[in-house]
Backbone as CSV, one residue per row, in Angstrom:
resi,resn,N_x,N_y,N_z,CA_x,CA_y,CA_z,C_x,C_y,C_z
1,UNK,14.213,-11.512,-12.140,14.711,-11.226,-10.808,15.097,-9.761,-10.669
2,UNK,15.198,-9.235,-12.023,15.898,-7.665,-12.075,14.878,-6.843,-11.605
3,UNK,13.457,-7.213,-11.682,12.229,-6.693,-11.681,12.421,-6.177,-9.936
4,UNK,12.611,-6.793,-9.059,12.432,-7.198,-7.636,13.790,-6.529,-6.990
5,UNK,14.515,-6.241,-7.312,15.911,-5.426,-6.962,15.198,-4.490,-5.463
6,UNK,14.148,-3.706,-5.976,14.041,-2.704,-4.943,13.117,-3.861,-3.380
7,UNK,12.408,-4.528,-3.967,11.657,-5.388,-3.026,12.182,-5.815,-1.861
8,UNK,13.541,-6.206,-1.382,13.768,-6.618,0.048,14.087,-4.920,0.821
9,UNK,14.653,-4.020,0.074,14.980,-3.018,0.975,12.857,-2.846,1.423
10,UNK,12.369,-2.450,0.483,10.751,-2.107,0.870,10.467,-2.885,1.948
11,UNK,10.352,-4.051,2.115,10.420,-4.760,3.108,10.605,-4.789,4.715
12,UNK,12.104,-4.584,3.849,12.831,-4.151,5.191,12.586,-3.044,6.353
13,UNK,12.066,-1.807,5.258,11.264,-0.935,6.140,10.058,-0.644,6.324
14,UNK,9.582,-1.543,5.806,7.748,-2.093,6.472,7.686,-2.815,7.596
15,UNK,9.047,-4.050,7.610,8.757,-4.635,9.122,9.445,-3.534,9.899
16,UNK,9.923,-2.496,9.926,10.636,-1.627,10.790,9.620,-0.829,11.279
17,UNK,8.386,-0.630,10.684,7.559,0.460,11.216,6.594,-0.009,12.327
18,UNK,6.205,1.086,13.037,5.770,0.975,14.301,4.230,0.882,13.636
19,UNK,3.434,0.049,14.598,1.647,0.134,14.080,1.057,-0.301,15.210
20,UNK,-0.301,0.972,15.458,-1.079,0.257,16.412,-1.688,-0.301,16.515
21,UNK,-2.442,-1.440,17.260,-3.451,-2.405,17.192,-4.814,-1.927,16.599
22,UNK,-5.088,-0.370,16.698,-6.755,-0.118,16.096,-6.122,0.277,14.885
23,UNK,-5.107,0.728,14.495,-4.897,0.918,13.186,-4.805,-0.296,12.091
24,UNK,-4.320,-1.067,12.672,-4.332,-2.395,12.002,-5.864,-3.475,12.369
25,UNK,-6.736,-2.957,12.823,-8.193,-3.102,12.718,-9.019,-2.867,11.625
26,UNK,-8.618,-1.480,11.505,-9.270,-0.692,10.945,-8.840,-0.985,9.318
27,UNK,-7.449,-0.989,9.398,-7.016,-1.958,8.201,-7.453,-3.073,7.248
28,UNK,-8.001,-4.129,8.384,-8.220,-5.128,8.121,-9.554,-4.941,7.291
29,UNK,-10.396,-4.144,8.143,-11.571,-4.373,7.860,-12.522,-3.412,6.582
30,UNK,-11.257,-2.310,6.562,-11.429,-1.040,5.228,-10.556,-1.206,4.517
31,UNK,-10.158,-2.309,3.352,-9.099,-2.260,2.522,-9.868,-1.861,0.695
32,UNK,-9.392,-0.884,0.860,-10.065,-0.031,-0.307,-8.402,0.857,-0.950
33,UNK,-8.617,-0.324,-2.288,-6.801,0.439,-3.029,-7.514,1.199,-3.941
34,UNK,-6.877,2.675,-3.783,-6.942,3.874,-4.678,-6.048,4.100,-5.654
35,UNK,-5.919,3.551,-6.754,-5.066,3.703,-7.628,-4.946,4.956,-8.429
36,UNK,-5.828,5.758,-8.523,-5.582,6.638,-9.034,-6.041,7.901,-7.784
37,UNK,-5.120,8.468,-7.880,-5.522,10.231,-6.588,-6.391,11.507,-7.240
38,UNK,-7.775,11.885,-6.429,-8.256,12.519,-6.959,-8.354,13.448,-6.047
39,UNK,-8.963,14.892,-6.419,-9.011,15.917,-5.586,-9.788,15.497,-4.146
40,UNK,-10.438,14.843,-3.706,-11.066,14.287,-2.641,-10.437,14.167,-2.268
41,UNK,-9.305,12.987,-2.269,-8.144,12.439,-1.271,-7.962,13.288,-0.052
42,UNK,-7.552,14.750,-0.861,-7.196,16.024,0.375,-8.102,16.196,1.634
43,UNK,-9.362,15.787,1.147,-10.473,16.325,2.400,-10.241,14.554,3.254
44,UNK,-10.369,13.311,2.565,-10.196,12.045,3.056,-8.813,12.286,4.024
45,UNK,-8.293,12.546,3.623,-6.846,12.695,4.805,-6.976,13.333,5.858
46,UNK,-7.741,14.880,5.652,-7.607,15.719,6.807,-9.204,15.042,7.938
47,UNK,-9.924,14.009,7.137,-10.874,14.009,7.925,-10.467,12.547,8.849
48,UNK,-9.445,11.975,8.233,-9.188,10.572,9.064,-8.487,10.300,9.905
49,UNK,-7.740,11.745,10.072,-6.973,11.780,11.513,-7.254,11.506,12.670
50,UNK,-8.090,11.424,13.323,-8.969,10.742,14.247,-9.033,8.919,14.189
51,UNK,-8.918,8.645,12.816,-9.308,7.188,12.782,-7.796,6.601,12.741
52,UNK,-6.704,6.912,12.261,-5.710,6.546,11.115,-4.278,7.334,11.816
53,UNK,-3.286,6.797,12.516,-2.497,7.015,13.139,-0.889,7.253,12.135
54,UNK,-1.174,5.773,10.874,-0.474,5.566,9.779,-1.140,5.754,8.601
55,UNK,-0.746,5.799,7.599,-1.416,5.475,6.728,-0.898,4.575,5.453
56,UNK,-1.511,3.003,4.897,-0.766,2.448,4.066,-1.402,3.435,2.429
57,UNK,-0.437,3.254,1.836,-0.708,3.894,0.620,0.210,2.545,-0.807
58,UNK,-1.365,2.066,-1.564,-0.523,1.623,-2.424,0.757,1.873,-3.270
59,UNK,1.674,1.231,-3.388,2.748,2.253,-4.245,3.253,0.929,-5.177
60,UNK,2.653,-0.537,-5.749,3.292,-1.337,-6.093,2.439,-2.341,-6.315
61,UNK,1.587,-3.351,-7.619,0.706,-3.672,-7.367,1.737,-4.872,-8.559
62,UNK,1.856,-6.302,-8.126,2.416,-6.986,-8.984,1.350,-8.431,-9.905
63,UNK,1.527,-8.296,-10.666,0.624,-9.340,-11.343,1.406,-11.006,-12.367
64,UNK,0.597,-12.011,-12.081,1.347,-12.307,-12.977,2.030,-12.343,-14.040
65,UNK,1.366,-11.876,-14.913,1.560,-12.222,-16.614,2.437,-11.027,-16.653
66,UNK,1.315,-10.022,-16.498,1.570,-8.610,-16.534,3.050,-7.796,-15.929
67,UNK,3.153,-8.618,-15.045,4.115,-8.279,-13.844,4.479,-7.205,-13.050
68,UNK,4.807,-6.284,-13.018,4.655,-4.800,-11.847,4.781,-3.747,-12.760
69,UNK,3.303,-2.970,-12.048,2.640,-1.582,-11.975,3.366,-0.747,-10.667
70,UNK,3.582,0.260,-11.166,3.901,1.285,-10.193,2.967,2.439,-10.183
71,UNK,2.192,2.510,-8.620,1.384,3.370,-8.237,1.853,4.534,-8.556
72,UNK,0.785,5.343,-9.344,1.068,6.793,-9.101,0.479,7.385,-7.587
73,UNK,1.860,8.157,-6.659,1.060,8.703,-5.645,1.562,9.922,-5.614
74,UNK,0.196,11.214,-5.095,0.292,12.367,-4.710,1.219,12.265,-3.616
75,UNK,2.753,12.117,-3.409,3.677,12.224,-2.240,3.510,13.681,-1.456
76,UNK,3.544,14.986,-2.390,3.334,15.683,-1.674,2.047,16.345,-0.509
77,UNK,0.701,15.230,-1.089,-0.329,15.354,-0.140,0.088,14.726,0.837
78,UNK,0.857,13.556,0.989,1.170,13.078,1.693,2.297,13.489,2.904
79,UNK,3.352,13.903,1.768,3.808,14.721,3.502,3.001,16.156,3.772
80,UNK,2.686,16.795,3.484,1.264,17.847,4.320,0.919,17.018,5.306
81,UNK,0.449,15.912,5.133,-0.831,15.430,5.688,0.282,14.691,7.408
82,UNK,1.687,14.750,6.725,2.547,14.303,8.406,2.542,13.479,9.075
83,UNK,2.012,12.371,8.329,1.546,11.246,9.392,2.741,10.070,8.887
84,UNK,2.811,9.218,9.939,3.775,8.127,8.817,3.411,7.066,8.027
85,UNK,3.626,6.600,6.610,3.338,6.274,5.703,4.154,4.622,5.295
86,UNK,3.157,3.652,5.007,3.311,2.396,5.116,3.281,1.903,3.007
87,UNK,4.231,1.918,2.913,4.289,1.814,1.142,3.986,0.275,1.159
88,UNK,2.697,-0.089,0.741,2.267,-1.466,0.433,1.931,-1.747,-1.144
89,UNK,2.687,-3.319,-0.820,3.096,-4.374,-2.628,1.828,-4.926,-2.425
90,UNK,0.936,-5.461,-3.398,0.037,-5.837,-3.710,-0.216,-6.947,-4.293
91,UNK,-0.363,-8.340,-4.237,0.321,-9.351,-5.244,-1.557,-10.110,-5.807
92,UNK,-1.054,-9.644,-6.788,-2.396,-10.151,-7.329,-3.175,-11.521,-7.149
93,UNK,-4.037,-11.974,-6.643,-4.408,-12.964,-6.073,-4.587,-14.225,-7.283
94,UNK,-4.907,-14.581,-8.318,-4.491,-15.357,-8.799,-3.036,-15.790,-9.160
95,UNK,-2.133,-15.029,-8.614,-0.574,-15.353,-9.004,-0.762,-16.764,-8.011
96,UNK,-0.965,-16.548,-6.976,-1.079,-17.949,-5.624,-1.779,-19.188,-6.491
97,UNK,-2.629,-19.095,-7.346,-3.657,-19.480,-7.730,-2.570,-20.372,-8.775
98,UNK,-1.972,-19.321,-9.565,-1.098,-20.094,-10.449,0.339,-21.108,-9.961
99,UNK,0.493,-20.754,-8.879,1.577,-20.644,-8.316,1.676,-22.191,-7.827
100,UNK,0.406,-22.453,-7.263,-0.065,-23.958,-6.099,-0.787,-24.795,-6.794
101,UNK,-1.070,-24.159,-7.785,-2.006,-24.793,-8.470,-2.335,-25.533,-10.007
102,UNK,-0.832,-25.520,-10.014,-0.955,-26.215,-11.545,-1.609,-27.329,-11.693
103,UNK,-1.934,-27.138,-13.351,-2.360,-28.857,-13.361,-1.329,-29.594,-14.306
């Protein structure tokens, strides 16, 4: 449970943030997690301003066994880049699997 301490505040200010309907389209339909930041990123940011109002950025990827990874993120490309920023948990899809599904 000690693991999860930071998890309801994160939360808390994910449902607080404002999002627009094409951003959360566009979301849906381009979910591509970058776990590691490479020199590209910089040109990907300045070219998606047009598309991308927010931007989610993995920062938290939890697994079962394994249990939580913490994203490395370039923060300071990120504030350059000025836009507001959606810190998304990641829950590994067989955890559900284990979860509902015992035998």
């Amino acid at each position: 449970m000690m693991r999860f301490r930071f998890l309801l505040p994160l939360l808390l200010l994910l449902a607080t943030s404002a999002r627009s309907i094409a951003d959360s389209l566009v979301y849906i339909w381009q979910r591509v997690w970058q776990r590691v930041w490479q020199g590209g990123h910089a040109a990907a940011l300045r070219e998606s301003h047009d598309l991308f109002s927010t931007l989610r950025v993995l920062g938290l990827q939890i697994y079962p066994r394994e249990g939580a990874r913490i994203a490395r993120v370039n923060t300071s490309l990120l504030q350059r880049d000025g836009r507001p920023v959606w810190l998304v948990v990641r829950l590994d899809g067989s955890w559900t699997r284990q979860l509902f599904f015992r035998k």
